[in-house]
Residue frames as a rotation matrix with the C-alpha (Angstrom) as fourth column:
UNK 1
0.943 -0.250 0.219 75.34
0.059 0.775 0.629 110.03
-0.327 -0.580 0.746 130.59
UNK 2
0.286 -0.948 -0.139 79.17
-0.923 -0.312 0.226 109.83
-0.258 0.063 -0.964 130.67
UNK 3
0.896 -0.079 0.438 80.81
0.216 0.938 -0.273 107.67
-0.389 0.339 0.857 128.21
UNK 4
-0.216 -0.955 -0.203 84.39
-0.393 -0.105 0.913 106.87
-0.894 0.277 -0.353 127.30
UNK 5
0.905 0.222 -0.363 84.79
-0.389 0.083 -0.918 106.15
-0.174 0.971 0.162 123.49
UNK 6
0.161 -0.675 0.720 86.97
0.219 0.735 0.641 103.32
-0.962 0.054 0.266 122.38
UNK 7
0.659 -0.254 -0.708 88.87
-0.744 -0.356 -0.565 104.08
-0.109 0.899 -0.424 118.69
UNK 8
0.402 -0.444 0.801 90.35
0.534 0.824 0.189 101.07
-0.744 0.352 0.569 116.49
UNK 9
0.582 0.043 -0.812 91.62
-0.546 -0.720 -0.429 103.95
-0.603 0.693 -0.395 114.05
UNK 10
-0.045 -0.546 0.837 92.59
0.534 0.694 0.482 102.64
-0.844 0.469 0.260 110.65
UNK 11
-0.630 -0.615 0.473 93.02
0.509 0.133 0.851 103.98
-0.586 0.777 0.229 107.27
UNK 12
-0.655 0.681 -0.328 90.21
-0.399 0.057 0.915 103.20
0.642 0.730 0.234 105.74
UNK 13
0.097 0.994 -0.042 88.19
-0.052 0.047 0.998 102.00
0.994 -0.095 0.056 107.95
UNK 14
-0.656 -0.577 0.487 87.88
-0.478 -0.182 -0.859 102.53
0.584 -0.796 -0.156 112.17
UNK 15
-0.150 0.429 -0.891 86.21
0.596 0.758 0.264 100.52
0.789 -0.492 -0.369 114.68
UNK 16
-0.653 -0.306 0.692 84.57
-0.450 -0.579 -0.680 102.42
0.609 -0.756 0.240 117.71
UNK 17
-0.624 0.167 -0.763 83.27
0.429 0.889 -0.157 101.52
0.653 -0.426 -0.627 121.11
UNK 18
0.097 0.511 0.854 81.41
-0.794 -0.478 0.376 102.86
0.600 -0.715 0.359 124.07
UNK 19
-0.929 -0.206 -0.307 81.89
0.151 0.547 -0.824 102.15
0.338 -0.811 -0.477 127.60
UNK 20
-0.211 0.786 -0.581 78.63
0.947 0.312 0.078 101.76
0.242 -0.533 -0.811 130.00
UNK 21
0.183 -0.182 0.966 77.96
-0.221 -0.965 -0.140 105.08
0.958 -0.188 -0.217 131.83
UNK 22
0.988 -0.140 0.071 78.74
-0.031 0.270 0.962 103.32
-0.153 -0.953 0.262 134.85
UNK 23
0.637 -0.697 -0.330 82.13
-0.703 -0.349 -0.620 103.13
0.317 0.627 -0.712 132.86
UNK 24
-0.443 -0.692 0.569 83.48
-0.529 0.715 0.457 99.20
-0.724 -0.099 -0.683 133.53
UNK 25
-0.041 -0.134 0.990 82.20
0.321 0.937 0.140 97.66
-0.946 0.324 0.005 130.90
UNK 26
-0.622 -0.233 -0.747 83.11
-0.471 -0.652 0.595 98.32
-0.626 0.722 0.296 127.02
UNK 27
0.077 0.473 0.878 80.86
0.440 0.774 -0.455 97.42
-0.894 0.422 -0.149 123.82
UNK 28
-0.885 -0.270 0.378 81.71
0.439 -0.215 0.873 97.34
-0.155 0.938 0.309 119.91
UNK 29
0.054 0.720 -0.692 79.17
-0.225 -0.666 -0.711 100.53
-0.973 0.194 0.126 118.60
UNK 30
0.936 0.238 0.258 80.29
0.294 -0.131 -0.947 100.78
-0.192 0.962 -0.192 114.55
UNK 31
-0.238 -0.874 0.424 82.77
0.644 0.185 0.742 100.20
-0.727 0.449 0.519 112.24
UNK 32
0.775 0.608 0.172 82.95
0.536 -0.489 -0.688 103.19
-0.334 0.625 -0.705 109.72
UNK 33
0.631 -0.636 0.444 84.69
0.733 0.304 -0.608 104.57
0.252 0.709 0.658 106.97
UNK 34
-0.253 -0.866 -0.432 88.11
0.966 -0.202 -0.161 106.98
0.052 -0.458 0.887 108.70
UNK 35
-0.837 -0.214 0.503 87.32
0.309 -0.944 0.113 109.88
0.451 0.250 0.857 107.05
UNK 36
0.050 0.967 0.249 83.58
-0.302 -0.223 0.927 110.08
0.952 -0.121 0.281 108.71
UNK 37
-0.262 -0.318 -0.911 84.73
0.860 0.352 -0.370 109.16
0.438 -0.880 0.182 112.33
UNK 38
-0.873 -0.436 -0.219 84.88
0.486 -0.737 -0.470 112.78
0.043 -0.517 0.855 113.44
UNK 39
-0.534 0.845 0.021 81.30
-0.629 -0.413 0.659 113.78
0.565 0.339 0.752 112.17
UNK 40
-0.221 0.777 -0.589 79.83
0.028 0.609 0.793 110.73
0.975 0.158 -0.156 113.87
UNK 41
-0.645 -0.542 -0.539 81.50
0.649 -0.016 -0.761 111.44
0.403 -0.840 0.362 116.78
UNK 42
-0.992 0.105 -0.066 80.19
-0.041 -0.777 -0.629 114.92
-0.117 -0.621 0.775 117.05
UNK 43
-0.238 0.969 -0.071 76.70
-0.464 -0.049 0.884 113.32
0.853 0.244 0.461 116.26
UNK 44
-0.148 -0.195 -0.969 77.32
0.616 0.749 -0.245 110.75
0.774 -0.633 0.009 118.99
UNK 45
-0.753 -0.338 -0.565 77.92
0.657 -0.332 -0.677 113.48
0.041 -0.880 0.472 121.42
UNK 46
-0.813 0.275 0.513 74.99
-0.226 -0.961 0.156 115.36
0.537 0.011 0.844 120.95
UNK 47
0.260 0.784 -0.564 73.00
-0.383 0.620 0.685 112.80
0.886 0.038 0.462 122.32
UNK 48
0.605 -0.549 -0.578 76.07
0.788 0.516 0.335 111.07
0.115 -0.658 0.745 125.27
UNK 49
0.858 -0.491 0.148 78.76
-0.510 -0.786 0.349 112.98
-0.055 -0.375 -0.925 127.03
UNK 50
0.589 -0.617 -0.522 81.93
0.492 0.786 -0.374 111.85
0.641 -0.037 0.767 125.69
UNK 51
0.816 -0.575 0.051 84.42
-0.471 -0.613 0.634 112.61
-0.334 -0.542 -0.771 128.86
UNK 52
0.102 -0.984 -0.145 87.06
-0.500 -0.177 0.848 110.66
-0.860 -0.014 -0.510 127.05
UNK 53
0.698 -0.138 -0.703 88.71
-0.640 0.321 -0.698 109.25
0.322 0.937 0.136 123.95
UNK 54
0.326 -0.936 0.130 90.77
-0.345 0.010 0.938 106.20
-0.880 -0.351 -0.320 124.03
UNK 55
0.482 -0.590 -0.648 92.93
-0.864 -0.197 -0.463 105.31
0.145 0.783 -0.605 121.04
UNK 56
0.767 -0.530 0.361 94.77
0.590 0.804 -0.074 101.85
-0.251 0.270 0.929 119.80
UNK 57
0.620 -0.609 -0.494 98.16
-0.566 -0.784 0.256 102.85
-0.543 0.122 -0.831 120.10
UNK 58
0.887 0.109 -0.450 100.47
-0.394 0.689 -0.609 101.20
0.243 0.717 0.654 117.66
UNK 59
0.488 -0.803 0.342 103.26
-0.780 -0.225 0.585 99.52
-0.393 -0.552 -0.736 118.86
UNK 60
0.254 -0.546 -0.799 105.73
-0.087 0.810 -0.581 96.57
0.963 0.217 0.158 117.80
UNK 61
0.629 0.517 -0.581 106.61
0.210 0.606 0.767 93.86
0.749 -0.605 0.272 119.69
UNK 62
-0.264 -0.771 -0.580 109.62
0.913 -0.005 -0.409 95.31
0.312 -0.637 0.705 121.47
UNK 63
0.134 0.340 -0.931 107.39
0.885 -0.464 -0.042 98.51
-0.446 -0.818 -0.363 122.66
UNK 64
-0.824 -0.288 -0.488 108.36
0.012 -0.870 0.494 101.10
-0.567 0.401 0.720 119.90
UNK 65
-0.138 0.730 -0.669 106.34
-0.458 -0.646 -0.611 102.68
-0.878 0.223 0.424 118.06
UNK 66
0.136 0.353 0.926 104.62
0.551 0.750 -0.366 101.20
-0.823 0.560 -0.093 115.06
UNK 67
-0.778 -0.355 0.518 105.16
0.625 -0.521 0.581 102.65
0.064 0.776 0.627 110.96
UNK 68
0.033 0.955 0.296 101.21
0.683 -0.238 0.691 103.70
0.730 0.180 -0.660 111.68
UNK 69
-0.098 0.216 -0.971 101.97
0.940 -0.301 -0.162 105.35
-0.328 -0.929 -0.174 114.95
UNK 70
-0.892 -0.137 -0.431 102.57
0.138 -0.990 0.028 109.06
-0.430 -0.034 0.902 112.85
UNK 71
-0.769 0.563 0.303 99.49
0.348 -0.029 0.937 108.38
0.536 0.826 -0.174 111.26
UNK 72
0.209 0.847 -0.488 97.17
0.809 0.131 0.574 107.75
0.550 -0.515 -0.658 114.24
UNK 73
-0.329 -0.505 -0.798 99.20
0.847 -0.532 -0.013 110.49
-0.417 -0.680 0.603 115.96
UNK 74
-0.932 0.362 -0.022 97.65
-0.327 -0.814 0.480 113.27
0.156 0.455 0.877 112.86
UNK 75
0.011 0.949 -0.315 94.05
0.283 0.299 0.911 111.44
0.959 -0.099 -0.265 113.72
UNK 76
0.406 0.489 -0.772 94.44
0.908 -0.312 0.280 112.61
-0.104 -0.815 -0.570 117.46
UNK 77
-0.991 -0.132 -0.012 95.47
0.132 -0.991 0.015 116.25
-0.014 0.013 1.000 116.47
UNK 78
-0.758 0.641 0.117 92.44
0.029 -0.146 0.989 116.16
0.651 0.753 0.092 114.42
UNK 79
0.012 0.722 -0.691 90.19
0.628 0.532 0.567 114.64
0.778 -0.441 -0.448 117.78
UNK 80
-0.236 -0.434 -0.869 91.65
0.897 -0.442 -0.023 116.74
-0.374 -0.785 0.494 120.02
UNK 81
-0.987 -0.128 0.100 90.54
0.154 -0.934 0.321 120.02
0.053 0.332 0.942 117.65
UNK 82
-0.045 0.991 -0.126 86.83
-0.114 0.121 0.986 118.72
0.992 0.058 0.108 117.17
UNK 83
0.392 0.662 -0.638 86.85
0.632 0.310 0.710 117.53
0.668 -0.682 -0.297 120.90
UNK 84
-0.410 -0.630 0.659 88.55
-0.265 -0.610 -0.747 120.55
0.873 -0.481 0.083 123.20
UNK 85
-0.106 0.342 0.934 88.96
-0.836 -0.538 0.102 119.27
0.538 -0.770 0.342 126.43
UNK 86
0.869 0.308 0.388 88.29
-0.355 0.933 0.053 115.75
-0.346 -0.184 0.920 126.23
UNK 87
0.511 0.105 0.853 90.72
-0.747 0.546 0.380 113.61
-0.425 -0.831 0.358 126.67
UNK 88
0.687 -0.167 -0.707 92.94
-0.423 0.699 -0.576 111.28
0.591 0.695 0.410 124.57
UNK 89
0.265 -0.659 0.704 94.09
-0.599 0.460 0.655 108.48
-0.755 -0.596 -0.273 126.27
UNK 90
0.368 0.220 -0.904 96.38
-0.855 0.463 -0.235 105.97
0.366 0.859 0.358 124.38
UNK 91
0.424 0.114 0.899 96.43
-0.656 0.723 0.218 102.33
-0.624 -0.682 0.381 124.70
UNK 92
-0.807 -0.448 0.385 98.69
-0.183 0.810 0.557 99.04
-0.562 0.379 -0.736 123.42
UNK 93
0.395 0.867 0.303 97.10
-0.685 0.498 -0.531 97.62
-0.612 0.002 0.791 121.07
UNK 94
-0.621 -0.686 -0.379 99.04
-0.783 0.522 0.338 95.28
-0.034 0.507 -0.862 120.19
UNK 95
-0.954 0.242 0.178 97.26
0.155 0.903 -0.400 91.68
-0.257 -0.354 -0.899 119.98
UNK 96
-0.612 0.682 -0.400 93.90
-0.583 -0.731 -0.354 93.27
-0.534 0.017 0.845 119.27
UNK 97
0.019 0.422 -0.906 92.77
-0.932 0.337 0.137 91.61
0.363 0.842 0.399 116.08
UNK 98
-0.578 -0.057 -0.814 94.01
-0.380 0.902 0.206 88.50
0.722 0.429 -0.543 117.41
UNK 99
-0.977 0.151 -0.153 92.17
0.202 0.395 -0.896 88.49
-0.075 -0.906 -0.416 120.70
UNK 100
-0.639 0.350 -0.685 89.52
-0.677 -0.679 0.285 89.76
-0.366 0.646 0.671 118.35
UNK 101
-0.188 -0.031 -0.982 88.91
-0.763 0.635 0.126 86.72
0.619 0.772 -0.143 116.61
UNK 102
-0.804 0.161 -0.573 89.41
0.396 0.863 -0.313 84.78
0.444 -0.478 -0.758 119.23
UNK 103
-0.865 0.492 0.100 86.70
-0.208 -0.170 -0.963 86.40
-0.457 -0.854 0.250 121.06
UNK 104
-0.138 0.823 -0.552 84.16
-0.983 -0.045 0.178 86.32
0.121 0.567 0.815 117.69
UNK 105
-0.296 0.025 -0.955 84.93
-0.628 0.748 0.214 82.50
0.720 0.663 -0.206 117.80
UNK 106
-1.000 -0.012 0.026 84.40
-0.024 -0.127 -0.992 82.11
0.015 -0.992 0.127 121.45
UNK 107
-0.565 0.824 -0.047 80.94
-0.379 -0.310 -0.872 83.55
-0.733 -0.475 0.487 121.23
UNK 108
-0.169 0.548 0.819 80.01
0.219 0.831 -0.511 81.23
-0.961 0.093 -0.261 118.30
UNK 109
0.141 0.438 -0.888 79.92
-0.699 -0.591 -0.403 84.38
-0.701 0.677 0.223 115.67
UNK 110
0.687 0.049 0.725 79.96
0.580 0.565 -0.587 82.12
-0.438 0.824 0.360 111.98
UNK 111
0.114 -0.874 0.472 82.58
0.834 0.343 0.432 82.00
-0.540 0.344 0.768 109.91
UNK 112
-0.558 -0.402 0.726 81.91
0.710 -0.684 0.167 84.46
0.430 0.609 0.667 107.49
UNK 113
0.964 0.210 0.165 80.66
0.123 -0.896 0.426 87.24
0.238 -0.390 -0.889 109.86
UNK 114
0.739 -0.652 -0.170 84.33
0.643 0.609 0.465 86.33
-0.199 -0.453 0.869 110.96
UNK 115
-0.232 -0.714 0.661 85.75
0.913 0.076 0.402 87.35
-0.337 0.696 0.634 108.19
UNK 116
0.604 0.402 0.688 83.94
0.620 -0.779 -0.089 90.58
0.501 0.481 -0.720 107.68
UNK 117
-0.388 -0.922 0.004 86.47
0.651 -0.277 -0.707 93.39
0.653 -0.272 0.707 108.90
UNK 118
-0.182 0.411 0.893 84.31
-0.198 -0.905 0.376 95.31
0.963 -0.109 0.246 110.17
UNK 119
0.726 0.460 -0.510 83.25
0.031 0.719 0.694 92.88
0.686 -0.520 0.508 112.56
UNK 120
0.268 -0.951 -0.152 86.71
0.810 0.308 -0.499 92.82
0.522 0.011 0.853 113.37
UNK 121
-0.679 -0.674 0.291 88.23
0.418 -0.681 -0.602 96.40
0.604 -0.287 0.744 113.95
UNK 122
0.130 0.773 0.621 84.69
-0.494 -0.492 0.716 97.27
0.860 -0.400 0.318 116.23
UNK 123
0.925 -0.181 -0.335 85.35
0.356 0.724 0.591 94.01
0.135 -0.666 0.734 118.49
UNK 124
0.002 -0.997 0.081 89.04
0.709 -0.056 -0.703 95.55
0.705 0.059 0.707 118.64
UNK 125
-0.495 -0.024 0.869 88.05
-0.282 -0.941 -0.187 98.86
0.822 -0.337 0.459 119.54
UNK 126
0.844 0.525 0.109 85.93
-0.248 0.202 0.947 97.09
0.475 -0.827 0.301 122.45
UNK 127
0.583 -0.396 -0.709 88.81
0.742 0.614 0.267 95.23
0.330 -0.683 0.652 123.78
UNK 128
-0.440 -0.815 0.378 91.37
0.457 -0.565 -0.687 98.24
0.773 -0.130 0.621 123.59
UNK 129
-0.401 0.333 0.854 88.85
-0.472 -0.874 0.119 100.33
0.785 -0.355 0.507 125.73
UNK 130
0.752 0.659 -0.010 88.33
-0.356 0.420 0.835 97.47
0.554 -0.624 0.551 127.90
UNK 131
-0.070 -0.956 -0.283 91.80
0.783 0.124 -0.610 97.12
0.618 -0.264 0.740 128.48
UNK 132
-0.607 -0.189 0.772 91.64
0.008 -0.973 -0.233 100.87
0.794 -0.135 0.592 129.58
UNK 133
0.321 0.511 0.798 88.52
-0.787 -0.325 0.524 100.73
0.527 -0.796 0.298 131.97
UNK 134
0.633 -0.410 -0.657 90.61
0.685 0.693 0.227 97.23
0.362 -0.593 0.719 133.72
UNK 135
-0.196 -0.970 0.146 93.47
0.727 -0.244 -0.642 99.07
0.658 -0.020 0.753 134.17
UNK 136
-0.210 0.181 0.961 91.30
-0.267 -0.956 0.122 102.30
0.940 -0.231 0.249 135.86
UNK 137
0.725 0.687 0.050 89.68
-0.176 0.114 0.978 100.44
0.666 -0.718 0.204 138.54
């Protein structure tokens, strides 16, 4: 089945998604530690077809690039070597975290799951990649 892959990429720790295989609707997969992103991936894919990759792009509020933006920019060299062929799309993510939150609190999640980041940058990486599959249709 064909699935787009949603990326919250941080530091230390990245948030990823997966879209339906009908590809309109995104859900938070796993929040795991940066350096182990690429390995899960290519476990991920031995199993799903990933035909794309999108990416939280970093931006400030006036539309330039973020200080993070060369970072995430050496994390899609890196995707782009392990995945040839496939795709990197990048997306705003500006707001994320907070629309993040506002969705955990919405859906009732308890305080301190709230607070767990992890929780957090996975529920990001859904919205960014649900941004993306709105925008396609």
């Amino acid at each position: 089945m064909d699935r787009i892959i949603g990326i919250d990429y941080g530091s230390a720790r990245t948030g990823l998604a997966v879209s339906d295989p009908l590809q309109i609707f995104a859900s938070a997969l796993e929040t795991l530690p940066s350096a182990k992103i690429i390995e899960y991936l290519q476990k991920y894919s031995a199993s799903e077809t990933i035909v794309k990759i999108v990416i939280g792009w970093p931006l400030n509020l006036n539309g330039e690039p973020a200080q993070t933006a060369p970072e995430v920019e050496a994390f899609i060299k890196k995707l782009e070597k392990a995945f040839p062929g496939v795709p990197v799309v990048r997306e705003d993510e500006r707001f994320t975290s907070v629309l993040a939150h506002r969705a955990m609190i919405d859906g009732g999640m308890k305080a301190s799951r709230r607070r767990d980041k992890k929780e957090v940058d996975k529920i990001s990486a859904a919205i960014i990649l649900q941004s993306y599959l709105d925008k396609k249709k």
